[in-house]
C-alpha positions in Angstrom: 0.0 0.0 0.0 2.9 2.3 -0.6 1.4 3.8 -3.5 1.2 7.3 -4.4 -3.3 7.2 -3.6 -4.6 9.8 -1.3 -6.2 8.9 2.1 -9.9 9.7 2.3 -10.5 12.3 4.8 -11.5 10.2 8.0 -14.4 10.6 9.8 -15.2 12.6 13.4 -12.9 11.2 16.7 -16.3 12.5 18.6 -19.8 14.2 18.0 -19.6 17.4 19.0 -17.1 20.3 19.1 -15.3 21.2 22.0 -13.2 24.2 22.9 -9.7 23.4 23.5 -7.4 25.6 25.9 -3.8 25.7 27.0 -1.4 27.6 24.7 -0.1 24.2 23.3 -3.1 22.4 22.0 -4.3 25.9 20.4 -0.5 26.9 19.0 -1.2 23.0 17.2 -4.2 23.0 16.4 -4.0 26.5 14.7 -1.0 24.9 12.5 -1.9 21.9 12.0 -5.6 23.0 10.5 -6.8 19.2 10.7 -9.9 20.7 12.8 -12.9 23.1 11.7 -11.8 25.9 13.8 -14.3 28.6 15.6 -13.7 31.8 17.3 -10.6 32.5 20.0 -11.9 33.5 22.8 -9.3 35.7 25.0 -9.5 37.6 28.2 -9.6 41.3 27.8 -6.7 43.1 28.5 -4.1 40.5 29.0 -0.4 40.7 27.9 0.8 37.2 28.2 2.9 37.0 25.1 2.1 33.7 23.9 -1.4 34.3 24.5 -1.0 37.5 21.9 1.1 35.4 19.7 -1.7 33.3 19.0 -4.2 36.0 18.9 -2.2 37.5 15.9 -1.8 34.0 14.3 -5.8 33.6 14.6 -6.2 36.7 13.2 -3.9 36.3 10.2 -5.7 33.0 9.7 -9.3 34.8 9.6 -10.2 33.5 12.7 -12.7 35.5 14.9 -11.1 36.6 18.0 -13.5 37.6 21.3 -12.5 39.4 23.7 -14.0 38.7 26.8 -14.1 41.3 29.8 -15.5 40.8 33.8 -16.4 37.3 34.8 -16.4 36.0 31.7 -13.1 36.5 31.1 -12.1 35.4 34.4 -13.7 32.1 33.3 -11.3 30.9 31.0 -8.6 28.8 32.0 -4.9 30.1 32.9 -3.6 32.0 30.6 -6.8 33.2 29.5 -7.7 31.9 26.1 -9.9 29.5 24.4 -10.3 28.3 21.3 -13.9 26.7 19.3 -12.8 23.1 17.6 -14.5 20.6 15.8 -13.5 16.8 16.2 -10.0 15.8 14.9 -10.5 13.1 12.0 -10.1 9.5 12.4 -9.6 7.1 9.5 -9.9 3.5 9.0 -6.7 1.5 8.9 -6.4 1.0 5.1 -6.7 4.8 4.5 -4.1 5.3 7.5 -1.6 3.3 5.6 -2.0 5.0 2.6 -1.5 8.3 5.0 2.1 7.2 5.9 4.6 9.4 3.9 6.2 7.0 0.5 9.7 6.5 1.6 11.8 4.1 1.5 12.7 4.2 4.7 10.8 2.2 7.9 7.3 2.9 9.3 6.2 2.8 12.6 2.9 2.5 14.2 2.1 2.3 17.6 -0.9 0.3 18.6 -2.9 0.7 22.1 -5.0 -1.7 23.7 -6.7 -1.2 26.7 -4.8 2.0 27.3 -8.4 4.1 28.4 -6.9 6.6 30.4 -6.7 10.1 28.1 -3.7 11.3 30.5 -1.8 8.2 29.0 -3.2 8.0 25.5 -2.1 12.0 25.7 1.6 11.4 27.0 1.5 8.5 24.3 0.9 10.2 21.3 3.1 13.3 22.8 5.9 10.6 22.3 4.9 8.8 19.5 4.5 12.3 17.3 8.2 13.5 18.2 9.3 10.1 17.4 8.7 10.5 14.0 6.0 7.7 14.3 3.8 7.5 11.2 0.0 7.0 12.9 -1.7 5.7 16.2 -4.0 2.4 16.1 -7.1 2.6 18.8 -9.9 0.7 19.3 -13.5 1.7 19.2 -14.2 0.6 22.0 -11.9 0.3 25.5 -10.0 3.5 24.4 -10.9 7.3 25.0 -12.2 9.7 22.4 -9.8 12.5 21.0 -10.7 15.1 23.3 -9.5 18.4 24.7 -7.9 16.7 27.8 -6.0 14.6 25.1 -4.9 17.2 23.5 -3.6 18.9 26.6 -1.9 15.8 27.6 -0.5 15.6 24.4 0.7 19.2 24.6 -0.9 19.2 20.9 0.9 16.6 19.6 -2.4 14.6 18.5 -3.4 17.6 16.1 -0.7 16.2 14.2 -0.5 12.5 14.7 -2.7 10.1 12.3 -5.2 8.1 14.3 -7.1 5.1 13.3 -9.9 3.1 15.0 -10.4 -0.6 14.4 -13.1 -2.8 15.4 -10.8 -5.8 16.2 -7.0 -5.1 17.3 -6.0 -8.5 16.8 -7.4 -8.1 13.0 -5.7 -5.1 12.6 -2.6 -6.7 14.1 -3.1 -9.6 11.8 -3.4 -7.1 8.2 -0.2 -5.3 8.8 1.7 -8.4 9.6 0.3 -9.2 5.8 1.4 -5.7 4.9 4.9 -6.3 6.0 4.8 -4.7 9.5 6.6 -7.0 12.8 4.7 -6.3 15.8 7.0 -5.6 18.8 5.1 -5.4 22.6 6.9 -4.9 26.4 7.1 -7.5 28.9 9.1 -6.9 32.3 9.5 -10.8 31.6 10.1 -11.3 28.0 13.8 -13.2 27.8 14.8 -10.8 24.9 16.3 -7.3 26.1 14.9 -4.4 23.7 18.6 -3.6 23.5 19.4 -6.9 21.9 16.9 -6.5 18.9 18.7 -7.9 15.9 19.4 -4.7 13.0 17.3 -6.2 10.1 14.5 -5.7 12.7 15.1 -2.9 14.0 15.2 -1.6 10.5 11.8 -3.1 9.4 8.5 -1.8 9.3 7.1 -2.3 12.8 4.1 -1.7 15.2 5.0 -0.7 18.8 1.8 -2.4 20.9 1.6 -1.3 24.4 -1.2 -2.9 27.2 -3.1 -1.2 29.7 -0.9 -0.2 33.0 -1.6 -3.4 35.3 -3.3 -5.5 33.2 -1.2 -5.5 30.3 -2.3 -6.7 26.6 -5.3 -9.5 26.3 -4.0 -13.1 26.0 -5.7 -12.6 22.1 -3.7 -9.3 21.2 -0.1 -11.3 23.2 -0.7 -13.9 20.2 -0.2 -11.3 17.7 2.7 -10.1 19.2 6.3 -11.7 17.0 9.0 -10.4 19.4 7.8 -9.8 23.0 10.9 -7.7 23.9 12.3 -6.9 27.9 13.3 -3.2 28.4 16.4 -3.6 30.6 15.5 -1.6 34.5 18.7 -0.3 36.4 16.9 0.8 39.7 14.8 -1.1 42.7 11.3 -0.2 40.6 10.2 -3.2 38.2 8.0 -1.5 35.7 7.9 2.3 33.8 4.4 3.5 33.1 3.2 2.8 29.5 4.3 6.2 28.2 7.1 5.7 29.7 7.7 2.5 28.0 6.8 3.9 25.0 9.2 6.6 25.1 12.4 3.7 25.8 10.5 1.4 23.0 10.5 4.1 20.1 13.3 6.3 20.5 15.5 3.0 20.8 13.9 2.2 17.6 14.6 5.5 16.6 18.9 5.6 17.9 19.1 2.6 15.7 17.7 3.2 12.6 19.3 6.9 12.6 23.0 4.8 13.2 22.4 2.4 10.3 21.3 5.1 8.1 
């Protein structure tokens, strides 16, 4: 599926709009444009300089900016802005693949299953995005919607990371294996050391799949799963939280395929 087709613009990660505050998300989601986008809503008088920043950006972008005075303005969040969004776009998992940039070089996915929490799926895709990973794989169901308190947790990284929702991880699991993907998973008790992963895969096209914090992956999603790798602890503590995890799985992924070039 490395040909040169366009993905269809996805569907709606959730129903209904919702504003979005913090200066990250809105900085993103006013450069990414993946979003319908309503008015900026800012408290009168303020002088916090990213909060004008983005003000001037709205306005160069034809974006209505309110200002709003007295308890209203007092209303909005620290440091006083908020912006209208739509729902970010989800696609389905052929039209994700055919949204991964035509290089030659490796993709990555990351896959979630179970992970429900939007403070994790947040810090997640915060990693996954500056580790140059191509798209996220959720579930509809046992996963969170793309909201605003993903986005925070994100720091806006989700306005810019592909997502795609399947009905069935382990049938997802099972089409990019057919596609030419290896799927890699954590286990504080896998025999193979994540620093011991042989070069040929390391430079393959792989999916990251990370369980839920304490229950880990379904037995169903563990059979999908072709190298079940160990990340090698140092200290008294016996496990890293999944975005933790995430962020030793990827950007190890990452050191190696930037040293074999």
């Amino acid at each position: 599926m490395r040909g040169s087709r366009r993905a269809k613009q996805g569907r709606s990660g959730s129903e209904r709009a919702e504003p979005l505050g913090g200066l990250h998300p809105i900085r993103e989601a006013l450069r990414a444009r993946r979003r319908e986008l309503g008015a900026l809503r800012v408290r009168a008088g303020t002088r916090h300089p990213g909060v004008l920043e983005l003000v001037e950006r709205a306005r160069a972008d034809r974006i209505e900016v309110r200002e709003l005075d007295g308890a209203a303005g007092e209303r909005l969040a620290a440091p006083g802005l908020e912006l209208d969004a739509g729902p970010l776009p989800e696609l389905d998992l052929e039209n994700l693949l055919l949204a991964l940039p035509d290089t030659a070089g490796p993709r990555t996915l990351v896959a979630l299953d179970g992970v429900e929490d939007p403070q994790n799926l947040g810090a997640i895709a915060r990693v996954a995005e500056v580790a140059g990973v191509g798209g996220l794989v959720l579930t509809h169901r046992r996963a969170p919607p793309l909201s605003s308190a993903v986005s925070r947790a994100s720091a806006g990284a989700i306005e810019w990371l592909p997502v795609a929702r399947v009905p069935n991880l382990s049938r997802a699991l099972e089409l990019l294996q057919r596609e030419g993907f290896w799927t890699l998973g954590a286990d504080a008790a896998a025999s193979e050391s994540l620093f011991d992963l042989p070069p040929a895969l390391a430079g393959a096209d792989c999916v990251v799949v990370l369980g839920a914090e304490g229950h880990g992956m379904r037995q169903g999603i563990e059979r999908r799963i072709d190298r079940m790798l160990r990340i090698p602890l140092g200290g008294h503590v016996e496990s890293l939280n999944v975005s933790a995890a995430a962020a030793v799985l990827l950007f190890e992924l990452r050191r190696r395929r930037i040293e074999s070039g």
